[in-house]
C-alpha positions in Angstrom: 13.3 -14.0 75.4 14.5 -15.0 72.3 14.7 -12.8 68.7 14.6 -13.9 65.1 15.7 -12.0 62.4 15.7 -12.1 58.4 17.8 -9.6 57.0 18.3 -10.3 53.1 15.5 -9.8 50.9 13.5 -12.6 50.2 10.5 -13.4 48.1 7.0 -14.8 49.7 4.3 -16.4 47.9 0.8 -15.6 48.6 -0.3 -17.3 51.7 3.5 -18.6 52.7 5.2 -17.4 56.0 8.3 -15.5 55.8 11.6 -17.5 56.5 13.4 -16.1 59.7 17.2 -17.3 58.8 18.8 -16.3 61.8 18.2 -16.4 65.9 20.7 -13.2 67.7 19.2 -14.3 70.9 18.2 -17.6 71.7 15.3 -19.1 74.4 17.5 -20.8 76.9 14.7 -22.2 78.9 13.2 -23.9 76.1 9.9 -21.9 76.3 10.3 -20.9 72.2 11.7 -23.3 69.7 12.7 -22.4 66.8 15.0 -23.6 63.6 17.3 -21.3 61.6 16.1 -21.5 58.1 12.3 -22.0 58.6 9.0 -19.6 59.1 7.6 -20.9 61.9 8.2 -20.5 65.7 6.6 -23.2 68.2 5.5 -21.7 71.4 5.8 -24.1 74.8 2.6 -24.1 77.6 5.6 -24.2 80.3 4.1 -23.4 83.4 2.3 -24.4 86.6 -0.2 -21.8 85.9 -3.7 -22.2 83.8 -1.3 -21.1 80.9 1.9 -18.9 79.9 1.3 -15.8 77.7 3.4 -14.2 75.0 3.7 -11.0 73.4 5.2 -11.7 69.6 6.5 -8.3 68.0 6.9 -8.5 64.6 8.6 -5.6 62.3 9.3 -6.0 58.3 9.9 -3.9 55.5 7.7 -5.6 52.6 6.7 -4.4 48.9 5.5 -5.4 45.9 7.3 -8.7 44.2 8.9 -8.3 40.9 5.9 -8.9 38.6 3.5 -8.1 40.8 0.9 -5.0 40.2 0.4 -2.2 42.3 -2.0 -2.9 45.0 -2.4 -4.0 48.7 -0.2 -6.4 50.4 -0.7 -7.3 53.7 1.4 -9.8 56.7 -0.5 -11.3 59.6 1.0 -13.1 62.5 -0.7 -16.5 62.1 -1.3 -19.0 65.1 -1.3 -22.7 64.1 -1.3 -21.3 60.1 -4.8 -19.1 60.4 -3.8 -15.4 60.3 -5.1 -13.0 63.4 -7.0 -10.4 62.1 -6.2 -8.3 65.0 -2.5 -8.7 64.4 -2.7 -7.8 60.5 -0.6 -5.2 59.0 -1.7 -3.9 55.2 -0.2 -1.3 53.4 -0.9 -0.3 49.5 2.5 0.7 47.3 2.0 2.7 44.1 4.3 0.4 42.3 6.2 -2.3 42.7 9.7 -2.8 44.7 8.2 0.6 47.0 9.2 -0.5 50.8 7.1 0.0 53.7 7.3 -0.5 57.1 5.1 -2.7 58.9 4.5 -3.8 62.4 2.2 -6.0 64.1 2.1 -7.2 67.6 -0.4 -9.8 69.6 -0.8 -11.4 73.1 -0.7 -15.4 72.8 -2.3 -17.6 75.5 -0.5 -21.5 75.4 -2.5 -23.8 77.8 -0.6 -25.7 80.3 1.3 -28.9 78.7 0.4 -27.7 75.2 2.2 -26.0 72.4 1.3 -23.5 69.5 3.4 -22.5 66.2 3.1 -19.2 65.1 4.4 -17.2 62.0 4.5 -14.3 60.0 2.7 -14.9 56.7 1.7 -13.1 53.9 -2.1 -12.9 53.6 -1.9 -10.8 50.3 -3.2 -12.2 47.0 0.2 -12.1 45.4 3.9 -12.5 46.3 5.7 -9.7 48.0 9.6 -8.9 48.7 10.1 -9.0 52.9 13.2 -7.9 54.1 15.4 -6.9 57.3 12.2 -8.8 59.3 12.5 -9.0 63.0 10.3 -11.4 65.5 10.6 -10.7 69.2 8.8 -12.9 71.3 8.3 -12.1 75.2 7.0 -14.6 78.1 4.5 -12.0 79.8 3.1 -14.6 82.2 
């Protein structure tokens, strides 16, 4: 299944996804969709069960945008734009431009014949620096 990558540092508003700028491995089945450049990833209900499921990895490094004050920041893998709670990562630098690593991870049910976008999106209350982010997404079922 396909990966999606970001590698240079990039800065993301409050409540804006994360822009995955490259694909190293593509979907050739055309389960996942996906264009080079954009946040969000559109997940296909291929299948001639009930539904297909997917597990979506995702890994960033993340801090603290320039003028931004020290506090939590936090990414959550967000289904049709509403961030999972259960698949929230938060993490709370002393100061700003201090990298940490973050991972989250989540099962995703798509109904037969239907479709679903996800992304990665910043659910902090201020912008934050992402950087050498990596989405993989696996068809489970």
């Amino acid at each position: 299944m396909p990966e999606f990558t970001a590698n240079a540092a990039q800065t993301v508003a409050a409540g804006q996804n994360i822009q995955l700028t490259e694909t190293p491995i593509r979907c050739n089945h055309g389960y996942v969709c996906h264009r080079d450049g954009s946040g969000i990833i559109t997940l296909r209900g291929i299948t001639k069960q009930c539904h297909a499921r997917y597990r979506v990895s995702a890994d960033a490094n993340i801090a603290i945008a320039a003028g931004g004050t020290a506090g939590p920041i936090s990414v959550a893998l967000a289904i049709t734009g509403e961030p999972l709670a259960s698949a929230t990562a938060i993490v709370t630098p002393a100061a700003v431009g201090d990298l940490f690593n973050v991972h989250v991870d989540a099962l995703i049910d798509v109904s037969r014949g239907c479709c679903l976008t996800i992304a990665l999106e910043n659910t902090s209350t201020q912008s934050i620096t992402a950087q050498n982010v990596n989405v993989i997404i696996d068809r489970v079922a």
